[in-house]
Structures are given as C-alpha cells and as structure tokens.
Jmol script that loads the backbone (N, CA, C; Angstrom):
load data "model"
ATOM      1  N   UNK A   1       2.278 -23.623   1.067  1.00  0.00           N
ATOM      2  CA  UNK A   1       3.517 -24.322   0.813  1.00  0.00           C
ATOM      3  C   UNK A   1       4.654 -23.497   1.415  1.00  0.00           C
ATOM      4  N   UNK A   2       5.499 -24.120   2.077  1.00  0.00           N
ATOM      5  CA  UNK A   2       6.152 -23.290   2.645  1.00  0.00           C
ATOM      6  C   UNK A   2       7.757 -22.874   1.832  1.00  0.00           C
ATOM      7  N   UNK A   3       8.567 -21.626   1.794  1.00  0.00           N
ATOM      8  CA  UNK A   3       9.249 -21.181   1.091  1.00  0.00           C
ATOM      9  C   UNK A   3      10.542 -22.350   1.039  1.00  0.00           C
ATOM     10  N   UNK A   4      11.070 -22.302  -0.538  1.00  0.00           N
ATOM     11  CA  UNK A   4      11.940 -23.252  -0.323  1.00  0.00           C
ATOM     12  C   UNK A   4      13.420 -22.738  -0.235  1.00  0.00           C
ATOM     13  N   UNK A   5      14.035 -23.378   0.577  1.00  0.00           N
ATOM     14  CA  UNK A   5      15.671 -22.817   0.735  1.00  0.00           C
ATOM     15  C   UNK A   5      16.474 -22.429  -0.586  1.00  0.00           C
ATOM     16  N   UNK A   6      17.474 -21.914  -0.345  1.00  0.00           N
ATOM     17  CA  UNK A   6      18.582 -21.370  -1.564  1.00  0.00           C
ATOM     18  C   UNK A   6      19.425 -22.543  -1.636  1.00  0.00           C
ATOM     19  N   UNK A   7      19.713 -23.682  -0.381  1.00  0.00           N
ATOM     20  CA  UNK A   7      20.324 -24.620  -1.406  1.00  0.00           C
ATOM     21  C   UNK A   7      19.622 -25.553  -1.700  1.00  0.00           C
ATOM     22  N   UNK A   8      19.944 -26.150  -2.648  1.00  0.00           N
ATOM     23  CA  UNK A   8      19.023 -27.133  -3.430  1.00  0.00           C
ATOM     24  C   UNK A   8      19.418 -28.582  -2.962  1.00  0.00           C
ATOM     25  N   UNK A   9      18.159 -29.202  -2.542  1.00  0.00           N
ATOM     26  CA  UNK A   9      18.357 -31.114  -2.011  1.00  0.00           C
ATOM     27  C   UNK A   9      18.140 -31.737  -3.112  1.00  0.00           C
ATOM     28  N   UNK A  10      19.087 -32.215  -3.453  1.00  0.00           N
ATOM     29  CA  UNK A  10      18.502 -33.357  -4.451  1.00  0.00           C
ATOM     30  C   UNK A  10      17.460 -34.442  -4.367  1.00  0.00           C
ATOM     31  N   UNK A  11      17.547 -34.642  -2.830  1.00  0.00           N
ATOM     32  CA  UNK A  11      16.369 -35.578  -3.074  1.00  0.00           C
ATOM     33  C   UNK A  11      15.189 -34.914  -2.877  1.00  0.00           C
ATOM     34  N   UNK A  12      14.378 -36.113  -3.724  1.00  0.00           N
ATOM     35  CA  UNK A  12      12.476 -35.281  -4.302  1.00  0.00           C
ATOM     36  C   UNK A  12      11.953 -35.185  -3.329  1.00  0.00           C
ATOM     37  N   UNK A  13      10.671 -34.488  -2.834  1.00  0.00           N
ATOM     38  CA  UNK A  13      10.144 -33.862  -2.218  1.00  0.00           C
ATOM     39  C   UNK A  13       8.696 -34.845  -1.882  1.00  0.00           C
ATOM     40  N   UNK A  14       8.530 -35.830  -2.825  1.00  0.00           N
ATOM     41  CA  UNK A  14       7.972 -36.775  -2.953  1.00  0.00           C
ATOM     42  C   UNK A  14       7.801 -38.428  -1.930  1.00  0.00           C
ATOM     43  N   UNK A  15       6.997 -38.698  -1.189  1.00  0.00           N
ATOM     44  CA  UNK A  15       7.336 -39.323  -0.622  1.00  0.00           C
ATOM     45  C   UNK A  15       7.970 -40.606  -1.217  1.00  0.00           C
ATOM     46  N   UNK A  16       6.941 -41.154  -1.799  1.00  0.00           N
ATOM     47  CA  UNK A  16       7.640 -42.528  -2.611  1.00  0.00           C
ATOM     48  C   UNK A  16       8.926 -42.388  -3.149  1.00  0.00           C
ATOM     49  N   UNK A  17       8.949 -41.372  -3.946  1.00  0.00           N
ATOM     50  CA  UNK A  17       9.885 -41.119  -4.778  1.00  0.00           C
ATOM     51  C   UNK A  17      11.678 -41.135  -3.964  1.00  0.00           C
ATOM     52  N   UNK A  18      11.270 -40.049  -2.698  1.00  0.00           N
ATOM     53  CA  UNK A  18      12.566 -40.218  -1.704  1.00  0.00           C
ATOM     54  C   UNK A  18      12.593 -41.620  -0.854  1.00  0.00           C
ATOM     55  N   UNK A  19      11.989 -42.535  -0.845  1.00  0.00           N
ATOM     56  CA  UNK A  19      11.749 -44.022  -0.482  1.00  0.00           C
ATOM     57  C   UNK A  19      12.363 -44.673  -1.441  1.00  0.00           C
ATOM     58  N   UNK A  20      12.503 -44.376  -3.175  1.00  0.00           N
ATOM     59  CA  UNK A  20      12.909 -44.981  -3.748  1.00  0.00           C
ATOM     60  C   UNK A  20      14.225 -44.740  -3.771  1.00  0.00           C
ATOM     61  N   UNK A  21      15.008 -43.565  -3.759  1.00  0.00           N
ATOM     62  CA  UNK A  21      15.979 -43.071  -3.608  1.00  0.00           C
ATOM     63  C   UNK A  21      16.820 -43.232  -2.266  1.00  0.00           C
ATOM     64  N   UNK A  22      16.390 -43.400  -1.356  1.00  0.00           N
ATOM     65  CA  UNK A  22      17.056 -43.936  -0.065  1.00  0.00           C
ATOM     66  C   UNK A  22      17.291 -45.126  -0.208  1.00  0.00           C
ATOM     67  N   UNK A  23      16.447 -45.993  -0.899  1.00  0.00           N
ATOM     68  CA  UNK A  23      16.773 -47.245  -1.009  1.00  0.00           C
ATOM     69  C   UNK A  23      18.115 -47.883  -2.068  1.00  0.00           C
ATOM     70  N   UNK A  24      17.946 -47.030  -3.069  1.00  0.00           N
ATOM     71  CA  UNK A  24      18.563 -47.101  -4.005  1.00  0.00           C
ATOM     72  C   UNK A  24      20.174 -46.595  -3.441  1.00  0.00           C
ATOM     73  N   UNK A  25      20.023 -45.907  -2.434  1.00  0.00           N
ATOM     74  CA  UNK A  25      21.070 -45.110  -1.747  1.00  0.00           C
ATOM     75  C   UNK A  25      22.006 -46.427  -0.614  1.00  0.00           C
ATOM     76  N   UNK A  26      21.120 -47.157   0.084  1.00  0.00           N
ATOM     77  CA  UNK A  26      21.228 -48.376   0.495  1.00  0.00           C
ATOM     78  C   UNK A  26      21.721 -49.473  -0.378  1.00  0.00           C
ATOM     79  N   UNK A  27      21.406 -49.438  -1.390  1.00  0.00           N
ATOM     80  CA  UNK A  27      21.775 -51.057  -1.894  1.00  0.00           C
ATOM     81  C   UNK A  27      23.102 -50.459  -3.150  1.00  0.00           C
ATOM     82  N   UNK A  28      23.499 -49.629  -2.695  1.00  0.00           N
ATOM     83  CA  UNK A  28      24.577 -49.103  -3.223  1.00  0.00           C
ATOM     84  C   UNK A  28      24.775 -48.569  -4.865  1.00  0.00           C
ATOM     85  N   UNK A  29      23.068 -48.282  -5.423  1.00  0.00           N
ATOM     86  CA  UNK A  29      23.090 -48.362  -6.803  1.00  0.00           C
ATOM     87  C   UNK A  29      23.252 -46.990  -7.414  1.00  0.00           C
ATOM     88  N   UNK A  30      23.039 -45.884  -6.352  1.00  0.00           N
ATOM     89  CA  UNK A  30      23.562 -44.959  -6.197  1.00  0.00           C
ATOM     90  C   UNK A  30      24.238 -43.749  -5.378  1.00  0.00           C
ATOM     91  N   UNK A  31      25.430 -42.903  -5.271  1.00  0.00           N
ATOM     92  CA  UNK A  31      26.119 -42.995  -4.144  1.00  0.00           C
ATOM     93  C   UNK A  31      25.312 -42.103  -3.553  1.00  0.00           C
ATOM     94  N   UNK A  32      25.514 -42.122  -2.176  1.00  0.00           N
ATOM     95  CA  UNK A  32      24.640 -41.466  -0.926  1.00  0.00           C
ATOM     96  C   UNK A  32      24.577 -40.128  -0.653  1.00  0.00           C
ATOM     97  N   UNK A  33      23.773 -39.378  -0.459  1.00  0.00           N
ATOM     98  CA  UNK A  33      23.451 -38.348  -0.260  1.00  0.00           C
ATOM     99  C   UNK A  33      24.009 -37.697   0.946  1.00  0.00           C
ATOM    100  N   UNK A  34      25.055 -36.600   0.787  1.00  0.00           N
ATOM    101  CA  UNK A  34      25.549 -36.323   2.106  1.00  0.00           C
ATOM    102  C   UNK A  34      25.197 -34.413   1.662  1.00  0.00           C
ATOM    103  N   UNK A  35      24.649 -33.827   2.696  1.00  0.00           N
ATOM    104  CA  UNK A  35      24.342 -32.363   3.070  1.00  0.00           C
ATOM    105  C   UNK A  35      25.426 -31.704   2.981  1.00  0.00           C
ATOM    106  N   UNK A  36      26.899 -32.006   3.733  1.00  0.00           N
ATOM    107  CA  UNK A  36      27.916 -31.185   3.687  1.00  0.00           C
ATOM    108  C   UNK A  36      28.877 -31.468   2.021  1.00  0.00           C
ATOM    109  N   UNK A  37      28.520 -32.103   1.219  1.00  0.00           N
ATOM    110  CA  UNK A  37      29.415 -32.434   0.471  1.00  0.00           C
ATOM    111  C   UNK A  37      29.669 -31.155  -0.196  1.00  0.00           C
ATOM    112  N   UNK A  38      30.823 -31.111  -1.370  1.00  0.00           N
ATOM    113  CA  UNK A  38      30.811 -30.279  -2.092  1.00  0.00           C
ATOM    114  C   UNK A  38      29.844 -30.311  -3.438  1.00  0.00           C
ATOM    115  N   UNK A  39      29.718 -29.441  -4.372  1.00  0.00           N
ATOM    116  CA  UNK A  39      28.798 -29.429  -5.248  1.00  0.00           C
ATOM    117  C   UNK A  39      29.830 -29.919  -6.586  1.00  0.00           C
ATOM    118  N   UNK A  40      30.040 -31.201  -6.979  1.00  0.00           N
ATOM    119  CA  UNK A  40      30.490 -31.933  -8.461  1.00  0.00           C
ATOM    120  C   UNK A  40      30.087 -31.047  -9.614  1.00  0.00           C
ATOM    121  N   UNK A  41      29.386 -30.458  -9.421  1.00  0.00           N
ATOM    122  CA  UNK A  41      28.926 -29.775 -10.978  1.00  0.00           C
ATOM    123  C   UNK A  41      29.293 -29.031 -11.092  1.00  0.00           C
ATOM    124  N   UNK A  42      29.906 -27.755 -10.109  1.00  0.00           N
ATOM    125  CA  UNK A  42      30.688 -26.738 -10.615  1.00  0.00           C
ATOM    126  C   UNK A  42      32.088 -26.815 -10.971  1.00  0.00           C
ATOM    127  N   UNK A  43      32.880 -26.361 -11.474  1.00  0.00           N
ATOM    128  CA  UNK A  43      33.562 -26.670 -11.743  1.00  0.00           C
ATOM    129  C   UNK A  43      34.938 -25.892 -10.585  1.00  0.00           C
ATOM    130  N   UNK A  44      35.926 -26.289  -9.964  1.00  0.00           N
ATOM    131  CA  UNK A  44      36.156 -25.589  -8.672  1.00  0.00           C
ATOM    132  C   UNK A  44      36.882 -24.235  -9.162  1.00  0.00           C
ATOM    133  N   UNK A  45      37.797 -24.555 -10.231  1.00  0.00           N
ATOM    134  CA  UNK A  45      38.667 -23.442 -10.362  1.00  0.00           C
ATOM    135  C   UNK A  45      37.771 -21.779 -10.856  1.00  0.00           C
ATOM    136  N   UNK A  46      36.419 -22.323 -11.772  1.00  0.00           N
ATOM    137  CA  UNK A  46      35.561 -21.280 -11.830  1.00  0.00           C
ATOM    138  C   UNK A  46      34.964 -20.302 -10.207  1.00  0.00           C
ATOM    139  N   UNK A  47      34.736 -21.600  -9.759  1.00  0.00           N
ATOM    140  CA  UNK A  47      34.030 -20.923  -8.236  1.00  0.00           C
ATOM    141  C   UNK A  47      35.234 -20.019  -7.218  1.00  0.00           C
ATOM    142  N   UNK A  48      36.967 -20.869  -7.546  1.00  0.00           N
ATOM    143  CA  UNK A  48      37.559 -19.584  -6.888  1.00  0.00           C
ATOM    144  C   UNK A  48      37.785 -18.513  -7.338  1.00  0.00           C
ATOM    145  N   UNK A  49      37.363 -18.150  -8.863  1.00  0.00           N
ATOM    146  CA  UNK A  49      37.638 -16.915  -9.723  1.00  0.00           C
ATOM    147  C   UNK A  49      36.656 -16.160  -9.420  1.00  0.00           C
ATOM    148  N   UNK A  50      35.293 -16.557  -9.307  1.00  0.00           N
ATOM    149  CA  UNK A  50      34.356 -16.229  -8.876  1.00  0.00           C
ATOM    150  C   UNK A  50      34.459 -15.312  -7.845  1.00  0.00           C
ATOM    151  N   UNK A  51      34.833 -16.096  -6.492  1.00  0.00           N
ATOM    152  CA  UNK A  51      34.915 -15.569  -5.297  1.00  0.00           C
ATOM    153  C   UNK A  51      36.105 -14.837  -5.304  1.00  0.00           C
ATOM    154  N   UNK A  52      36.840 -14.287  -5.834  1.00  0.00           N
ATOM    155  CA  UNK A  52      37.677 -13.551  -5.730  1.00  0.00           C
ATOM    156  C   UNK A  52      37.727 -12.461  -6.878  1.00  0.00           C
ATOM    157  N   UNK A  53      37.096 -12.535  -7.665  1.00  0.00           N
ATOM    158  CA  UNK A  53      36.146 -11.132  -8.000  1.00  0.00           C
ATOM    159  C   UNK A  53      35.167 -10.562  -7.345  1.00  0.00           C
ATOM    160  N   UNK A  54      34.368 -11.473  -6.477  1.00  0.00           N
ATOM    161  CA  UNK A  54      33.162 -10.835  -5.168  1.00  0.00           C
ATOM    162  C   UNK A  54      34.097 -10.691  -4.231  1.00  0.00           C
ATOM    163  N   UNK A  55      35.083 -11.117  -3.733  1.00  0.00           N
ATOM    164  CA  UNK A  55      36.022 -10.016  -2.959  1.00  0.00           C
ATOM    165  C   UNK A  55      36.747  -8.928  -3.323  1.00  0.00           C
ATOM    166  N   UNK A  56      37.292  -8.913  -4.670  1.00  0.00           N
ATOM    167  CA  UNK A  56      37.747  -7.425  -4.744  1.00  0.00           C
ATOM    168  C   UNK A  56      36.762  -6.459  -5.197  1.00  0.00           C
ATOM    169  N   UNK A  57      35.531  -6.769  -5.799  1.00  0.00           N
ATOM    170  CA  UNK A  57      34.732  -5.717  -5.892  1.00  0.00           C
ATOM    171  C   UNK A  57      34.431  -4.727  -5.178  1.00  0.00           C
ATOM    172  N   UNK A  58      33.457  -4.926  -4.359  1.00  0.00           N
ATOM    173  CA  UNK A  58      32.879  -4.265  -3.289  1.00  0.00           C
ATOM    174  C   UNK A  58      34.303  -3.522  -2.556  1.00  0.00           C
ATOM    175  N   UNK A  59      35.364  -3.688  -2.413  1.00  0.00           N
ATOM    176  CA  UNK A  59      36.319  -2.661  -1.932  1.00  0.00           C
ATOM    177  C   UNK A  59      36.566  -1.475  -3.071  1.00  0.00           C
ATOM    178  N   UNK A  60      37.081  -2.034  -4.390  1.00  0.00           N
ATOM    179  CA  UNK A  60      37.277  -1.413  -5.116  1.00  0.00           C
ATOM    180  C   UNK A  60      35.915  -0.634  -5.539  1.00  0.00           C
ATOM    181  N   UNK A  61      34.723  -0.940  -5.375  1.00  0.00           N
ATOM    182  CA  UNK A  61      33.833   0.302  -5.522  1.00  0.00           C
ATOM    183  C   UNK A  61      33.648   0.907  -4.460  1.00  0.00           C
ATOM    184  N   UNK A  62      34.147   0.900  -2.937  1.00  0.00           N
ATOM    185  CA  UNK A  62      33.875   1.845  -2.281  1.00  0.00           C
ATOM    186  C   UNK A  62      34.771   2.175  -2.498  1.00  0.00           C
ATOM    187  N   UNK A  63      36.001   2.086  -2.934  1.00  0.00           N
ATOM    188  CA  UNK A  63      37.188   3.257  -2.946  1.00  0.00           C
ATOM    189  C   UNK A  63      37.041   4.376  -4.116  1.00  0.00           C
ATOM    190  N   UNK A  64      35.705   3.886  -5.286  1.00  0.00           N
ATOM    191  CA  UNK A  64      36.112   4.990  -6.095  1.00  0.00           C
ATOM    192  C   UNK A  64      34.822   5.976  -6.079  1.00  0.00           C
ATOM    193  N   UNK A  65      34.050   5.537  -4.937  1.00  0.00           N
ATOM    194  CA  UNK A  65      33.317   6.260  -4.792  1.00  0.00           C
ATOM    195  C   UNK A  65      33.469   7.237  -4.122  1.00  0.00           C
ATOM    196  N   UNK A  66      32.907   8.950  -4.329  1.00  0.00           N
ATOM    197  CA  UNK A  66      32.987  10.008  -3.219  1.00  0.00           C
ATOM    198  C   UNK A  66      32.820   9.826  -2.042  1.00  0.00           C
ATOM    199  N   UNK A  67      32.494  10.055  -0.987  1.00  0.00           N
ATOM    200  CA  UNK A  67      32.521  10.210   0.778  1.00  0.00           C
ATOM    201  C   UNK A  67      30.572  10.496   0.422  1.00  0.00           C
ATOM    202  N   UNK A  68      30.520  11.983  -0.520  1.00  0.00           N
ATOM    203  CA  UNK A  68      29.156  12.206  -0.819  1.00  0.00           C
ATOM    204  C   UNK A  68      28.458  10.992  -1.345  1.00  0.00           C
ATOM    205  N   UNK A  69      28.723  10.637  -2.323  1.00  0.00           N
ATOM    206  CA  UNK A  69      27.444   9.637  -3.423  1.00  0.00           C
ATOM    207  C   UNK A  69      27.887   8.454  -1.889  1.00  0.00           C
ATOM    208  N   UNK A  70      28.354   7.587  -1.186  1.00  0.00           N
ATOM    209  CA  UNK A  70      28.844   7.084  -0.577  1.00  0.00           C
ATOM    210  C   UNK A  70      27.527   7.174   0.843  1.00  0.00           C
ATOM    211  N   UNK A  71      27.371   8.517   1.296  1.00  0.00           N
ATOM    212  CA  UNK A  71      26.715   8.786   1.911  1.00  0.00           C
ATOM    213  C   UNK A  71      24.945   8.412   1.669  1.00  0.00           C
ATOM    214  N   UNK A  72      25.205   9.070  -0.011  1.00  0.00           N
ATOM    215  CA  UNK A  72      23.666   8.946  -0.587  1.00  0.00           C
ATOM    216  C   UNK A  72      23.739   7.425  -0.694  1.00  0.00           C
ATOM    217  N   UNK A  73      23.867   6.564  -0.803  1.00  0.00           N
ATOM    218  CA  UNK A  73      23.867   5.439  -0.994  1.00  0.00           C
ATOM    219  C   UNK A  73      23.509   4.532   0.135  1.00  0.00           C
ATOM    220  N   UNK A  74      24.023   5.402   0.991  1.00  0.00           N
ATOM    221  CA  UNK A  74      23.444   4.488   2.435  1.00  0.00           C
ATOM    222  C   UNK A  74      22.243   5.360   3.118  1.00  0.00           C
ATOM    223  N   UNK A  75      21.738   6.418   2.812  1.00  0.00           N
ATOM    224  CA  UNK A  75      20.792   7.209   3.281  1.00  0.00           C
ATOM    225  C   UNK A  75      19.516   6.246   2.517  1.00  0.00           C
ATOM    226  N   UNK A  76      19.606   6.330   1.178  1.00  0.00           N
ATOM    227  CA  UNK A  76      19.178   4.978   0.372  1.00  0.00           C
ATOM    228  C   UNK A  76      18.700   4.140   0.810  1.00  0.00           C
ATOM    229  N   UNK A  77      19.651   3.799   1.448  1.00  0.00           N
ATOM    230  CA  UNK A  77      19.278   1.859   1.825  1.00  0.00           C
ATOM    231  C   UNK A  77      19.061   2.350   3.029  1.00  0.00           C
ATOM    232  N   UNK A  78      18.888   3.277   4.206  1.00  0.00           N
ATOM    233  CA  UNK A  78      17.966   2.886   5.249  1.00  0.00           C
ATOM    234  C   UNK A  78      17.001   3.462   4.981  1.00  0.00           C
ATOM    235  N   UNK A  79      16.449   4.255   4.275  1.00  0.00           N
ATOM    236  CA  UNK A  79      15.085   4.684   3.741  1.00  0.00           C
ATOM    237  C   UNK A  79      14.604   3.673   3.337  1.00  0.00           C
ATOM    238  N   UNK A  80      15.239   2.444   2.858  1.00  0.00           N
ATOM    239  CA  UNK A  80      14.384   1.277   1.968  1.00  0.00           C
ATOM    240  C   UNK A  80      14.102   0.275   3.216  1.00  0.00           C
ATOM    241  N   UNK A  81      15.481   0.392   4.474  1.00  0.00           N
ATOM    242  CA  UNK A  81      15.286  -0.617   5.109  1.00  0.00           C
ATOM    243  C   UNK A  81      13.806  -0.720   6.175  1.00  0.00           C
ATOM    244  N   UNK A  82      13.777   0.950   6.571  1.00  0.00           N
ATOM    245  CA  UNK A  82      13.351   1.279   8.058  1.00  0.00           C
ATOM    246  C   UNK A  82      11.723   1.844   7.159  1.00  0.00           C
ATOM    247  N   UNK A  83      11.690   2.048   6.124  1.00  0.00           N
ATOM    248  CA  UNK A  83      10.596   2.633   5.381  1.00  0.00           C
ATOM    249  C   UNK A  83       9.317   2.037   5.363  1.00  0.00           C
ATOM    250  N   UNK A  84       9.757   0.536   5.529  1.00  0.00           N
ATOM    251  CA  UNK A  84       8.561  -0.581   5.021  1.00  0.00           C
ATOM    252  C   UNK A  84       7.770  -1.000   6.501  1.00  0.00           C
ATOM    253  N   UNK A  85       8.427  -0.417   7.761  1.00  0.00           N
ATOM    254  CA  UNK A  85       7.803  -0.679   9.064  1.00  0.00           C
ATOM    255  C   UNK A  85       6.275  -0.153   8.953  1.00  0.00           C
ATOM    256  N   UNK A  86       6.242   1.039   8.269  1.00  0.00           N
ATOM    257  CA  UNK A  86       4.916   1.772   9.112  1.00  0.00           C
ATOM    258  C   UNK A  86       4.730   2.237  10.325  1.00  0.00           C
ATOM    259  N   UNK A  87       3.948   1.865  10.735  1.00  0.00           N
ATOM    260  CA  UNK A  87       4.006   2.207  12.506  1.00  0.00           C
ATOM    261  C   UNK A  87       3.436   1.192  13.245  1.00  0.00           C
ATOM    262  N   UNK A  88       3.989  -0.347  12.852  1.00  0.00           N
ATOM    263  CA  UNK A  88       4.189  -1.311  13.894  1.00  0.00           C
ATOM    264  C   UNK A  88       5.998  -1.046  14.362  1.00  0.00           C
ATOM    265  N   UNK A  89       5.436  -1.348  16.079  1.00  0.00           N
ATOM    266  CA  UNK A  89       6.977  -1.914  16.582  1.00  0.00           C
ATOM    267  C   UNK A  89       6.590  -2.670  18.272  1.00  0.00           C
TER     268      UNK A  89
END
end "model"
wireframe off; spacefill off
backbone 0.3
color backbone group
C-alpha cells in the first residue's frame, strides 16, 4: 500500500464509494470538492496565532542559545543526518 500524504482528501479511497460522491457532487447535493480550497474546520483566527508563534519561536530560541550548545546541536543533527548512509553512495 503505498504511503499516504499529510494532506488529507476527503474523498474515499473506495471506488464505488468516490462514484457515489462525484455524483452526488454533480447533482448538486453536495458542494464540490476543490484541492486548493481552504480548510472550513479550522477555525482561521486560531491558525494565524498559530503561525505566528511558529514564527517567533525558532528565532527566539536561537537567540537564547550559546554559539556552543548551538554548535552541539547541529553537530547532532548531522551525525543523525549523514549517520544512517553506511557505506552506500
């Protein structure tokens, strides 16, 4: 089965089932499925509070971090990145 994406399709995965739903999408009984839309269920003013705590974070923790732990932190993460090769290349 192959891995499924991070955003989520509403329509089923099912053949009949997305046959019934296209159709239903057609005869106007429910509204149409568009890929770019926005997501109705969140609520918007949450999602810009959101995103604007994941923007000031990540600055404000590299600023209160040392130059040292700063260093260790990325020595870290390419030990984790470059570690898992082995000796294919």
């Amino acid at each position: 089965m192959p891995k499924q994406s991070k955003k989520r399709n509403p329509r089923p995965r099912d053949v009949n089932a997305r046959a019934f739903q296209i159709i239903q999408e057609a005869t106007g009984q429910t509204p149409k499925y568009e890929p770019g839309a926005p997501d109705v269920t969140k609520n918007p003013h949450a999602v810009a509070l959101g995103r604007l705590g994941g923007l000031v974070g990540g600055a404000a923790r590299s600023a209160a971090l040392s130059p040292a732990k700063r260093k260790q932190i990325a020595a870290k993460a390419a030990r984790a990145r470059w570690g898992k090769r082995g000796g294919e290349q």
